[in-house]
C-alpha positions in Angstrom: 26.4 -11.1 1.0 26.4 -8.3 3.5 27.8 -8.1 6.9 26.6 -10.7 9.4 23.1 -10.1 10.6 21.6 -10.7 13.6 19.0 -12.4 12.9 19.8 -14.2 9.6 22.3 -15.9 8.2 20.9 -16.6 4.8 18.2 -14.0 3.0 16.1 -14.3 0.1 17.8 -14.5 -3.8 17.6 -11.3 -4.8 16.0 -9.4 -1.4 17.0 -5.8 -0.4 17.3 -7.5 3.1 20.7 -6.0 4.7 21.6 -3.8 2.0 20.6 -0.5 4.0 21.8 -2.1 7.4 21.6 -4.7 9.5 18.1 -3.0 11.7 16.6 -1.5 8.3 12.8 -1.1 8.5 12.3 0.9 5.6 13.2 -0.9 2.5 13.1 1.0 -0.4 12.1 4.2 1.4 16.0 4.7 1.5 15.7 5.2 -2.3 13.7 8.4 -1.6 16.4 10.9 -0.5 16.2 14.6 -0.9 17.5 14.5 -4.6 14.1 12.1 -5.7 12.2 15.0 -3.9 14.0 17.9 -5.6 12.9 15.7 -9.4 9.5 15.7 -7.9 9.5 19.2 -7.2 10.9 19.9 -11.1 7.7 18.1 -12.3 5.4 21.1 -10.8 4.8 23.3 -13.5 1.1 24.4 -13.2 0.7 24.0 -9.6 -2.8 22.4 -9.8 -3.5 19.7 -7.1 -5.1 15.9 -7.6 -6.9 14.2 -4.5 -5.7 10.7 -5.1 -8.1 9.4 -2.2 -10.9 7.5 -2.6 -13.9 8.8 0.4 -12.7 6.8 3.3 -16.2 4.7 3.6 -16.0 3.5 0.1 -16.2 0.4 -1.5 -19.3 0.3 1.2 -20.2 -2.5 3.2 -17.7 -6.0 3.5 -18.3 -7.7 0.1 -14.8 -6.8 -1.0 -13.5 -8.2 2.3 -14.9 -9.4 5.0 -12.3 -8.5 7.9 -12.6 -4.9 6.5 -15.7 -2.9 7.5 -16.5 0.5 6.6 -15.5 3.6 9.1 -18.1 4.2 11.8 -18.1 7.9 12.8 -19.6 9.2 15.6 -19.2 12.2 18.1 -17.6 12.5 21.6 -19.5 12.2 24.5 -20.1 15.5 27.1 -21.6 14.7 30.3 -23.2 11.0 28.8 -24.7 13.0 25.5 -23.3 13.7 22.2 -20.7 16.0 21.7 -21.9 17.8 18.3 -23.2 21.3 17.8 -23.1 21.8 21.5 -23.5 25.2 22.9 -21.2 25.9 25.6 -24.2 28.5 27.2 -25.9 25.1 28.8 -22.9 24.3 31.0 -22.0 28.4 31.4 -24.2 31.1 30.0 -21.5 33.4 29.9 -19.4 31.2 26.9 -20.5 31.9 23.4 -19.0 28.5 21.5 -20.8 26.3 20.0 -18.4 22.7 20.1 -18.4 19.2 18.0 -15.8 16.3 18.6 -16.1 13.3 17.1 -14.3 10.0 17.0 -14.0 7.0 14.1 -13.6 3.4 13.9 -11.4 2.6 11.2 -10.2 -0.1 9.3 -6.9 0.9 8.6 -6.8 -0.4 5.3 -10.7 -0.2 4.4 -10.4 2.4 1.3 -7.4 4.1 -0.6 -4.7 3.0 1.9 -0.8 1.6 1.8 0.2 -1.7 2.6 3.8 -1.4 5.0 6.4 -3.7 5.0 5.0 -5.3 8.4 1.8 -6.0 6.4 2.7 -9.9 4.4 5.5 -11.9 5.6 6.3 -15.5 4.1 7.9 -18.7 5.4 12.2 -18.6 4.6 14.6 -20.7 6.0 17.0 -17.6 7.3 19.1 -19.7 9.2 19.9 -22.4 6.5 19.0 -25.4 8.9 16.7 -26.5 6.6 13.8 -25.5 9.0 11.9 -22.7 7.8 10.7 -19.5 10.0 7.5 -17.0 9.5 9.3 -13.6 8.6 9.1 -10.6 7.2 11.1 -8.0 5.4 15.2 -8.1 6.8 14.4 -11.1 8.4 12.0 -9.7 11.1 10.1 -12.6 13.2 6.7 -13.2 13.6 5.4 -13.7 16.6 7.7 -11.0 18.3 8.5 -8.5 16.0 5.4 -8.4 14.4 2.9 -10.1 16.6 0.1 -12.2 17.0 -1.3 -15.3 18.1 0.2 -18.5 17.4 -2.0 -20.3 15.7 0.6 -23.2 14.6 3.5 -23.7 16.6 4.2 -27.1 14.7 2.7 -29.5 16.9 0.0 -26.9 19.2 -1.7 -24.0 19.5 -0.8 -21.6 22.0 -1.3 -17.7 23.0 1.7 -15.6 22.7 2.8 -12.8 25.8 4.0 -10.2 23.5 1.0 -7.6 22.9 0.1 -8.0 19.0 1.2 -5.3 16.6 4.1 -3.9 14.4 6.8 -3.6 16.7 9.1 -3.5 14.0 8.4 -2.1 10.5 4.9 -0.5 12.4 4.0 2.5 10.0 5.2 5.0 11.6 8.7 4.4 10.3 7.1 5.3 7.1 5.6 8.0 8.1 8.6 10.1 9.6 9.9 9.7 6.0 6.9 11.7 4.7 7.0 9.8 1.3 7.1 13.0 -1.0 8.7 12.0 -4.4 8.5 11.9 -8.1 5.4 10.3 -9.3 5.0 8.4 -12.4 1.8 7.0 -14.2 1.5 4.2 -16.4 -2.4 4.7 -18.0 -3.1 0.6 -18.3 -6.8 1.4 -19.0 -6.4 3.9 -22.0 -4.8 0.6 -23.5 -6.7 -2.0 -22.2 -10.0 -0.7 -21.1 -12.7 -2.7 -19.3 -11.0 -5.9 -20.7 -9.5 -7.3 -17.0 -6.3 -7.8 -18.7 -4.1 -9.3 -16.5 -0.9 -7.9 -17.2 2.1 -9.2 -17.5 5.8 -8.0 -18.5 5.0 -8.1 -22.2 1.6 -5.7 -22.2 3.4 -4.0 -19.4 6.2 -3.1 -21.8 3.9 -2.0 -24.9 2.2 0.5 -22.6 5.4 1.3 -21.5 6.7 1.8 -24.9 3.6 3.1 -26.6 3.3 6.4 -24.0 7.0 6.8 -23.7 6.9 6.3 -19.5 10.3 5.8 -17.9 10.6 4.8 -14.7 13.9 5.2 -12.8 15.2 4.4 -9.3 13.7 6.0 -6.4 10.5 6.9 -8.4 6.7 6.0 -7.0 5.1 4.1 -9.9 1.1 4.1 -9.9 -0.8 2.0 -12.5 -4.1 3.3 -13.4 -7.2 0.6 -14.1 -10.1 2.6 -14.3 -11.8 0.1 -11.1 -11.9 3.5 -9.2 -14.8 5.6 -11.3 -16.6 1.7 -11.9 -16.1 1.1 -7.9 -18.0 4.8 -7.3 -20.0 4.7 -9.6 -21.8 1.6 -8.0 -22.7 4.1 -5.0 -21.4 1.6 -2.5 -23.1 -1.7 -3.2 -20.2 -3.1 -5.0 -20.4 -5.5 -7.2 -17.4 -7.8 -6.9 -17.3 -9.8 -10.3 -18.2 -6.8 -12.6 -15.0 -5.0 -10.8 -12.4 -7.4 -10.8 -13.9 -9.2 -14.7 -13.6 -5.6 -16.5 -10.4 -4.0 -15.0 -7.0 -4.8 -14.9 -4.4 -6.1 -12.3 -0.4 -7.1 -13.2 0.3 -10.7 -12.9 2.1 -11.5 -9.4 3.3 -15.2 -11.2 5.2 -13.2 -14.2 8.4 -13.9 -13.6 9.6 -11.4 -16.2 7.1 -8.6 -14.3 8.6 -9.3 -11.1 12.0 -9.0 -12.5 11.3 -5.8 -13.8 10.5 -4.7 -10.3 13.5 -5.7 -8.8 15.6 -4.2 -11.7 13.3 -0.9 -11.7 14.2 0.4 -8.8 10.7 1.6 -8.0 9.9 2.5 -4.4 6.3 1.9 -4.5 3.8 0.1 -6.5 0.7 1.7 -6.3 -3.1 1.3 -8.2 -6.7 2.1 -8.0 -7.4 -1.9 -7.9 -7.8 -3.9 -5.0 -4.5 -5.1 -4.9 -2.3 -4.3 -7.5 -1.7 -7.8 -8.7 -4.7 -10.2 -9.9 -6.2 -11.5 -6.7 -7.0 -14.7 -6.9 -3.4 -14.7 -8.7 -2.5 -17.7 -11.5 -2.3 -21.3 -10.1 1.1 -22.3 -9.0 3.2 -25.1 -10.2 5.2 -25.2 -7.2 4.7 -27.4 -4.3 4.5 -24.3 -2.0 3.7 -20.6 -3.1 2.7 -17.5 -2.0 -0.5 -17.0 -2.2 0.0 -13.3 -3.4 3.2 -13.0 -5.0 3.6 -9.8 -6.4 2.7 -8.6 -2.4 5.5 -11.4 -2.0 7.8 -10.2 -4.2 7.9 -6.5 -3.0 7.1 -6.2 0.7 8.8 -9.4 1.9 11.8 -9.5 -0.6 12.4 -6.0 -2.1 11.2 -3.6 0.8 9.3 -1.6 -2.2 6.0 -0.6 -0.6 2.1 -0.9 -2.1 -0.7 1.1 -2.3 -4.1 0.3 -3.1 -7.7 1.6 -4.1 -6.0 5.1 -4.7 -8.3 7.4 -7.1 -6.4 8.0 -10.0 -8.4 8.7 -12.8 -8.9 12.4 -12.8 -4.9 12.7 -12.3 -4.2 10.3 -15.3 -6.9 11.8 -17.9 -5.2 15.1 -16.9 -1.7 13.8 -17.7 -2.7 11.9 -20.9 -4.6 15.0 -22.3 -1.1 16.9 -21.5 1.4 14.7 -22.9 2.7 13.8 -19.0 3.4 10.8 -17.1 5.9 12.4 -13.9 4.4 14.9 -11.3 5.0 15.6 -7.3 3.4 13.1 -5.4 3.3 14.0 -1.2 1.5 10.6 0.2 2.1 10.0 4.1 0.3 7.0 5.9 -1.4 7.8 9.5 1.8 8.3 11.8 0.1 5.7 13.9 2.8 3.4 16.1 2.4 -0.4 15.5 0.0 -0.7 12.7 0.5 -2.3 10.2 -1.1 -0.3 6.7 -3.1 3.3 6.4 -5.3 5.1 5.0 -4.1 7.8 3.2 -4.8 11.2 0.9 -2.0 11.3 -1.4 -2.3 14.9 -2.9 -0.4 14.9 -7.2 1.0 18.0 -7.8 1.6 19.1 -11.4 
């Protein structure tokens, strides 16, 4: 155990929660230092460049979620009309621009985006007085660290004072770190195909094994489905059980897979899937489970980070064809304060 805490007394078996301090918001972040970078770097040989972003307003519409809607763009307005492709002559005839400014809403975690720590917290007695507390990572509260309504207070419903967001493990602590590292692929399609394997630790390992992948401590670890070419090539009508029946997704309920995790050192999962693990995951046998526990399992207990609907396949077909799994990978969220995932455009460098 580490040194007391002040805000738990008791932490998750087998957490990261206290191991880089006592206020830690990064997690596993703290596993990327300079020396990860510099093996990054090492990996650039050719110096061609991989857009790992899907288009920001793909999958198209709310099918794949309802809370999520696509971006709606639109310009700035100049004296109550559009700013966009404006000639500055009609205000003075002596200016020669011609202007556009434009603005977006955005669901920050719509398309190819990163889930933060602040982003899935779970119920955990920290205290040990047998009543359990809505947390997140390094025992961060809900309801004032990250915040919200309260729904369920235990006997009422009530609104809560502090304004809602991150305040702790927001973003843009992930941000300032610039999340530049070593890459590492692990191609689950070119072994499974359009079979939806769910996969466990045991096909995880033959893959593994088969393409002669090793993953080491501060690496970024992306799994590659193939759900991002099916996803565009359904030209943004998706269609929800084709996608998840025909690609893969790990198994959040292997015990054995989330093991590996832990022991792997890995500071972010991330796939072209929806959510990395199999949503709906395996039933439980437990009187109370997480509802996604691979998201469980790494944001709430290890600090490792995820990212999801990333477009991988150009990047992997390229490795595969070149006998590679490792390359640079630069991927910094939206330094926006108090959110709680982003969008992203991770840029592979090999």
């Amino acid at each position: 155990m580490n040194a007391p805490n002040p805000r738990w007394t008791r932490r998750p078996p087998g957490s990261t929660w206290g191991d880089w301090g006592p206020d830690d918001q990064l997690g596993r972040l703290n596993l990327l230092t300079r020396e990860k970078t510099l093996q990054g770097i090492a990996e650039v040989r050719e110096g061609r460049t991989f857009c790992l972003s899907l288009p920001l307003d793909v999958p198209g519409g709310s099918v794949l979620n309802p809370r999520r809607h696509p971006p709606e763009l639109r310009p700035t307005m100049r004296e109550g009309r559009p700013n966009m492709a404006v000639p500055l002559r009609c205000y003075d005839p002596t200016l020669l621009d011609v202007v556009c400014d434009d603005q977006v809403l955005l669901t920050l975690q719509y398309s190819t985006q990163w889930d933060t720590l602040a982003h899935v917290g779970q119920m955990f007695d920290i205290d040990g007085d047998g009543k359990p507390e809505d947390v997140f990572y390094n025992g961060w509260r809900a309801g004032t660290d990250i915040a919200g309504p309260l729904l369920y207070s235990g006997t009422t419903s009530s609104a809560n004072p502090t304004p809602p967001g991150a305040h702790k493990l927001g973003v843009e602590n992930m941000a300032q770190t610039c999340v530049q590292g070593r890459g590492v692929m692990i191609d689950l399609f070119a072994h499974y195909g359009n079979s939806g394997q769910i996969v466990g630790y045991d096909e995880l390992m033959r893959v593994i094994d088969a393409d002669k992948v090793n993953v080491e401590t501060g690496d970024l670890v992306l799994f590659r489905t193939g759900f991002d070419r099916l996803l565009l090539s359904m030209n943004k009508q998706p269609d929800v059980p084709r996608l998840f029946r025909e690609t893969c997704a790990l198994d959040g309920r292997d015990q054995k897979l989330l093991q590996w995790i832990t022991d792997s050192g890995a500071v972010a999962l991330i796939s072209d899937n929806y959510g990395v693990e199999a949503t709906p995951a395996r039933p439980c046998m437990d009187d109370y489970c997480a509802n996604l526990p691979l998201h469980a399992h790494c944001l709430f207990k290890l600090g490792c980070y995820l990212g999801e609907m990333w477009y991988l396949s150009d990047l992997a077909d390229w490795l595969r064809a070149n006998n590679r799994s490792r390359f640079l990978l630069t991927a910094p969220p939206l330094r926006l304060p108090g959110a709680v995932g982003s969008p992203a455009t991770p840029v592979a460098t090999v």
